[in-house]
C-alpha positions as CSV (number, residue, x, y, z in Angstrom):
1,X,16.9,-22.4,-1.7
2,X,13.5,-20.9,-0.2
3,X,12.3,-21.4,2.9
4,X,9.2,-23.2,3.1
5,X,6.2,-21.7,4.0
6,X,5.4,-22.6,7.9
7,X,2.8,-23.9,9.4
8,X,-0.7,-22.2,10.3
9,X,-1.1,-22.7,13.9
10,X,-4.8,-24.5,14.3
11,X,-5.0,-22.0,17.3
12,X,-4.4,-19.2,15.4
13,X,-6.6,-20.0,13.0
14,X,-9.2,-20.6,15.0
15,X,-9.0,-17.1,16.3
16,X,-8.0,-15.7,12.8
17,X,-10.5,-13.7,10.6
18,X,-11.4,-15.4,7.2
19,X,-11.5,-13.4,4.6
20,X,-11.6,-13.6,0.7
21,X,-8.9,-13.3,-2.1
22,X,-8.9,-12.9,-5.5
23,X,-6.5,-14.9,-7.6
24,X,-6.5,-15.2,-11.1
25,X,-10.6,-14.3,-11.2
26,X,-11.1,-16.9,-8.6
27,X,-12.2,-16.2,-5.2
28,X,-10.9,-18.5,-2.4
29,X,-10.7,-17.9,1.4
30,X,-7.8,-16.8,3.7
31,X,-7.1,-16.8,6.8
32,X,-5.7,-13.7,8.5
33,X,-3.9,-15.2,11.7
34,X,-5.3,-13.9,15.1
35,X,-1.5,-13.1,15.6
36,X,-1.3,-10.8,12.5
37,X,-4.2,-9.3,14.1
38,X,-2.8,-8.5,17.8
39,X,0.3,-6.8,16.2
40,X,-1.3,-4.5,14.3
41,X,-1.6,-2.1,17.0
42,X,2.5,-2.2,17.9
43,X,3.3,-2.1,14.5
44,X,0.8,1.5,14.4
45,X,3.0,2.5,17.1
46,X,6.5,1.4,16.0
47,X,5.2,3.9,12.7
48,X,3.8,6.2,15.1
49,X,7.3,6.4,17.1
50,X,9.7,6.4,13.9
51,X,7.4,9.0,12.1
52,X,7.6,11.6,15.4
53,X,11.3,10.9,16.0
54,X,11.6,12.0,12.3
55,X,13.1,8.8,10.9
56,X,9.5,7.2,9.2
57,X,10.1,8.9,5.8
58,X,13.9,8.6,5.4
59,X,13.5,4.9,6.5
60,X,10.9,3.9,4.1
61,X,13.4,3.7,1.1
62,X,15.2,1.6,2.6
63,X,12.7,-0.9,3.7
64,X,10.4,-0.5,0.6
65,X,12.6,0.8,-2.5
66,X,9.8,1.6,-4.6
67,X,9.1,5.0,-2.8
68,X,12.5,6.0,-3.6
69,X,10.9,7.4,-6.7
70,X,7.9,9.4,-4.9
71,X,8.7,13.2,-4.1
72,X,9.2,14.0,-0.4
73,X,5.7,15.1,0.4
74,X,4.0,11.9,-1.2
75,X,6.7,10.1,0.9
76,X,5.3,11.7,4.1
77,X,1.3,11.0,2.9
78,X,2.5,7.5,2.1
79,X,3.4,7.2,5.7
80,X,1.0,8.8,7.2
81,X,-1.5,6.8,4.9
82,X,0.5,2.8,6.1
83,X,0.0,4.4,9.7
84,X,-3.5,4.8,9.5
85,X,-4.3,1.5,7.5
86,X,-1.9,-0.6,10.5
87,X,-4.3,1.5,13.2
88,X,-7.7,0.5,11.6
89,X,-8.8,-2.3,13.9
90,X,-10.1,-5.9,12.8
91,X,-9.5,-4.7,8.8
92,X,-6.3,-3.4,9.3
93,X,-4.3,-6.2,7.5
94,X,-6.8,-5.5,4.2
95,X,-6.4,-1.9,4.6
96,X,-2.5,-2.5,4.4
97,X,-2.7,-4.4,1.5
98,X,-4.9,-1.7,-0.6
99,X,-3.0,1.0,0.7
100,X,0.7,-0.7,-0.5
101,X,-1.0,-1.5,-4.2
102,X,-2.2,2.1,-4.2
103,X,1.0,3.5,-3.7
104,X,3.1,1.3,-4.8
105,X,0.8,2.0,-8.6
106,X,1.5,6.0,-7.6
107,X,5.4,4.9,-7.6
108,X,5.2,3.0,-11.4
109,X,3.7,6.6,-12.4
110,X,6.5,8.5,-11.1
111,X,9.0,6.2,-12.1
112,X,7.3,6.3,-15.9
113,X,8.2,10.2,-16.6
114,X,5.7,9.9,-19.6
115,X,2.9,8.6,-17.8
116,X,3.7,11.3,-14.9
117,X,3.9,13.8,-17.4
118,X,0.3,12.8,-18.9
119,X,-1.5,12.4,-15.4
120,X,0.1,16.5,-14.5
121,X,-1.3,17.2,-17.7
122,X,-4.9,16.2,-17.3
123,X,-4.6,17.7,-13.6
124,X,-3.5,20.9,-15.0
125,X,-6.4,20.8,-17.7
126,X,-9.2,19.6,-15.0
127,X,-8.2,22.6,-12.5
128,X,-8.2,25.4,-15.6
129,X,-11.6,23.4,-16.1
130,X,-10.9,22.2,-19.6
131,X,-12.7,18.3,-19.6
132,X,-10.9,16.3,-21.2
133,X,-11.6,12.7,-21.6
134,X,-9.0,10.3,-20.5
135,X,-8.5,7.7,-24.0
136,X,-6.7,4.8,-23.2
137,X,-3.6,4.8,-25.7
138,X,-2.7,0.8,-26.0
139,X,-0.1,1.1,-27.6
140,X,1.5,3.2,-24.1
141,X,-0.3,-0.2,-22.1
């Protein structure tokens, strides 16, 4: 059985930052607790500390096992990338969120070895300078 959600402290959210979320195509406010908020700066530096001790990118598997797929140096850039979004002051929780969705999408193209393959492709073909429109294939969607 899950746990229910808790409670918003009305402090909290007094002192929170309101933002807006898309659901579905509809736009409805959130809350971002003042709490959230005020830890963003020791979670920077619990990233900070694993990521010079040398345990950040071996870690990150564990804890999030969709970069298991993503080669050593993305792994790194992935975690330098969280660290800077956690360190980005009052729009550090939004910065978080786009930067798990980007590389958590990077991870579904590493994990798809025909869509990798495809995206090395066009890569190759824009660095020898050959443009090349990119046609969505449904029938790979």
């Amino acid at each position: 059985m899950s746990e229910p959600a808790p409670e918003l402290d009305a402090e909290d959210a007094l002192h929170g930052v309101v933002n807006r979320l898309v659901i579905h195509g509809r736009s409805m406010p959130v809350i971002i607790p003042g709490s959230v908020l005020e830890m963003m700066p020791v979670w920077a530096e619990l990233l900070r500390t694993a990521k010079a001790r040398g345990y950040l990118d071996s870690l990150l598997p564990t804890v999030m096992p969709w970069t298991a797929v993503l080669p050593d140096a993305e792994v790194s850039a992935f975690a330098a990338d969280l660290t800077q979004a956690v360190s980005s002051g009052a729009h550090a929780p939004e910065r978080l969120a786009a930067c798990l969705r980007e590389w958590q999408a990077t991870a579904e193209i590493h994990a798809d070895q025909a869509e990798s393959d495809r995206l090395r492709q066009a890569l190759r073909e824009a660095d020898e300078g050959m443009v090349s429109p990119w046609a969505y294939d449904e029938a790979s969607a």
